[in-house]
Every structure is written in structure tokens, then in C-alpha cells.
N, C-alpha and C positions, 0 to 999 in steps of 0.2 A: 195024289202023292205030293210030299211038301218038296218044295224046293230047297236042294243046297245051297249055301252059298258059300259063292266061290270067291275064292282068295289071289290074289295076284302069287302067278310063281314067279321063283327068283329069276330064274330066264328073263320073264315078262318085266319085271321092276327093274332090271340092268338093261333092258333097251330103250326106257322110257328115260332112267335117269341118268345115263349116261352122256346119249346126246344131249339134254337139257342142260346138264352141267358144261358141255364143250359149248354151248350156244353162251351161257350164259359169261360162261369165261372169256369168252373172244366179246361181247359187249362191255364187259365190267371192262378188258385191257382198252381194247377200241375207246373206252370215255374218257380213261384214264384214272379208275377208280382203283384200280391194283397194277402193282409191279410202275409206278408212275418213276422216275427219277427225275420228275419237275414239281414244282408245287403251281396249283392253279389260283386264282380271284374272280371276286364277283365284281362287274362293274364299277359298284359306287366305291370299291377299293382301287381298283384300276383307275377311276377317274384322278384320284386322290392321287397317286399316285403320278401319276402325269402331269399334272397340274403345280406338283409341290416339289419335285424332284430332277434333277439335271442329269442323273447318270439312270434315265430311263430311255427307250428306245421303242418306236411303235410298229409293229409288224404286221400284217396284212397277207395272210396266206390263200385266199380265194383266185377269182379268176381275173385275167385282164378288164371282163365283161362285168362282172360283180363289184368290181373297184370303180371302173368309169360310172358306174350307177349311183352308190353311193359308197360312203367310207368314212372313217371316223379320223377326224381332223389333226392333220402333220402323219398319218400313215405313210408306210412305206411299202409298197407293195413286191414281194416276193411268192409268185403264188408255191403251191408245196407242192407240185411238179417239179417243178425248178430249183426248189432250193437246196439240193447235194448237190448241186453243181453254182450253185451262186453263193455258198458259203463265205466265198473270200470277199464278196461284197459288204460283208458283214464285220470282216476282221478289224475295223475302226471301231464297231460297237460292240467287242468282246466281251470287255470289264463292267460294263453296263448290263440292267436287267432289260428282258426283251419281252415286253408284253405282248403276245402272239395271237392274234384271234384271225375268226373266219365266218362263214354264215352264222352257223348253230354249235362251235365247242369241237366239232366231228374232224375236222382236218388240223388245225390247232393242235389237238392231244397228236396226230403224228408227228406236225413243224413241231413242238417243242420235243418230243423224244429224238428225233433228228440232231437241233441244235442242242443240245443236253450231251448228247451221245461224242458231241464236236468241242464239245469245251465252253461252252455259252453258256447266260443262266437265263433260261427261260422261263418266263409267268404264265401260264394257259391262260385266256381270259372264258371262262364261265357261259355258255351257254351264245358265245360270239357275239356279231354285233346285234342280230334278233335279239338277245338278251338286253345289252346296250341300250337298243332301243325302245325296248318295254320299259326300262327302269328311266326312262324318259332323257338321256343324255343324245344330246345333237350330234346331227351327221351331217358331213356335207357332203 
């Protein structure tokens, strides 16, 4: 006897792509590739950036332990635990952009939707200081 073949039912295909879609949705938000209200940069614009500019501000959202190790130079470390509640530390560098980074991009996309949500303008910097430090820019 030949074999049918068989076709995914609709049942089957709304359980599969459903959660796939709620998975994918909650990564794309988490990176900050949808629903963002900050814009991000890569590094060698970041560098530029700091380098050329007065009314920039360098942010540091990782951990106490992750900053004493290393960090990228004149940071300022508020880790994003802390920072709805350290906001008014901040209120001197309001009108300034606040380039924001962290290991890998991952805690950053939440410090700038934070600082965004607070009246700041926030820079995500790209893929954090991992990234940083692949595109070969110095840490101390």
C-alpha cells in the first residue's frame, strides 16, 4: 500500500508558529530591533563620537565586577540594576547624548529604553564592549 502524505493541520501549524513568533518577538524587542525609542551605533561611530564631541556622555551599565575588570575609558559606571533609581545622577548629563553600553548590546537595549522613557537621549552602543573590542578600540 502507498503511503499518504500527510500535511501539517491547522491545529498543528498554530502551535508551532505561534510560540515561534512570541520567541522571536520578545528577541527582536530584547535587541532592540523593534518598537526601539533610541537609536543605536557601531563602535568606530561611537569612538568618533567621543572623541570629536563635548556634549557626549559615557555609560557603563554592567556590573561593579565587570567595570573593575575592564572598561572603556572616562566611563561612567551605573550598572542597569540601579539605574531607575540613579536617574538623578544623571540629571547634569540630560541635554547630552548618553552612549550606553554593556558586555554584548543585551543590558544596554534595556539602560537606553529606561533612560529614553526618562527624557534622555540615549545611543545603544552595538554589540557592547565585546564588540568594542573586536573592532580593536582600547580598554582600560
Amino acid at each position: 500500500m502507498a503511503k499518504k502524505l500527510e500535511l501539517f493541520m491547522p491545529a498543528e501549524i498554530i502551535t508551532w508558529v505561534i510560540p515561534s513568533s512570541i520567541v522571536f518577538l520578545f528577541l527582536a524587542y530584547s535587541k532592540g530591533w523593534i518598537l526601539a525609542n533610541f537609536k543605536s551605533t557601531v563602535p568606530s561611530e561611537a569612538s568618533e563620537l567621543l572623541k570629536n564631541s563635548k556634549e557626549v556622555f559615557l555609560l557603563d551599565v554592567r556590573t561593579d565586577n565587570e567595570f573593575s575588570q575592564e572598561r572603556i575609558k572616562g566611563a561612567t559606571l551605573i550598572p542597569l540594576h540601579e539605574l531607575t533609581e540613579s536617574l538623578s545622577k544623571l540629571d547634569k548629563v540630560k541635554n547630552k547624548t548618553i552612549v550606553v553600553y554593556c558586555r554584548s548590546g543585551n543590558r544596554s537595549v534595556g539602560a537606553s529604553r529606561i533612560l529614553s522613557k526618562n527624557g534622555f537621549k540615549p545611543l545603544n552602543l552595538k554589540g557592547g564592549i565585546n564588540s568594542w573590542k573586536q573592532q580593536g578600540f582600547s580598554i582600560v
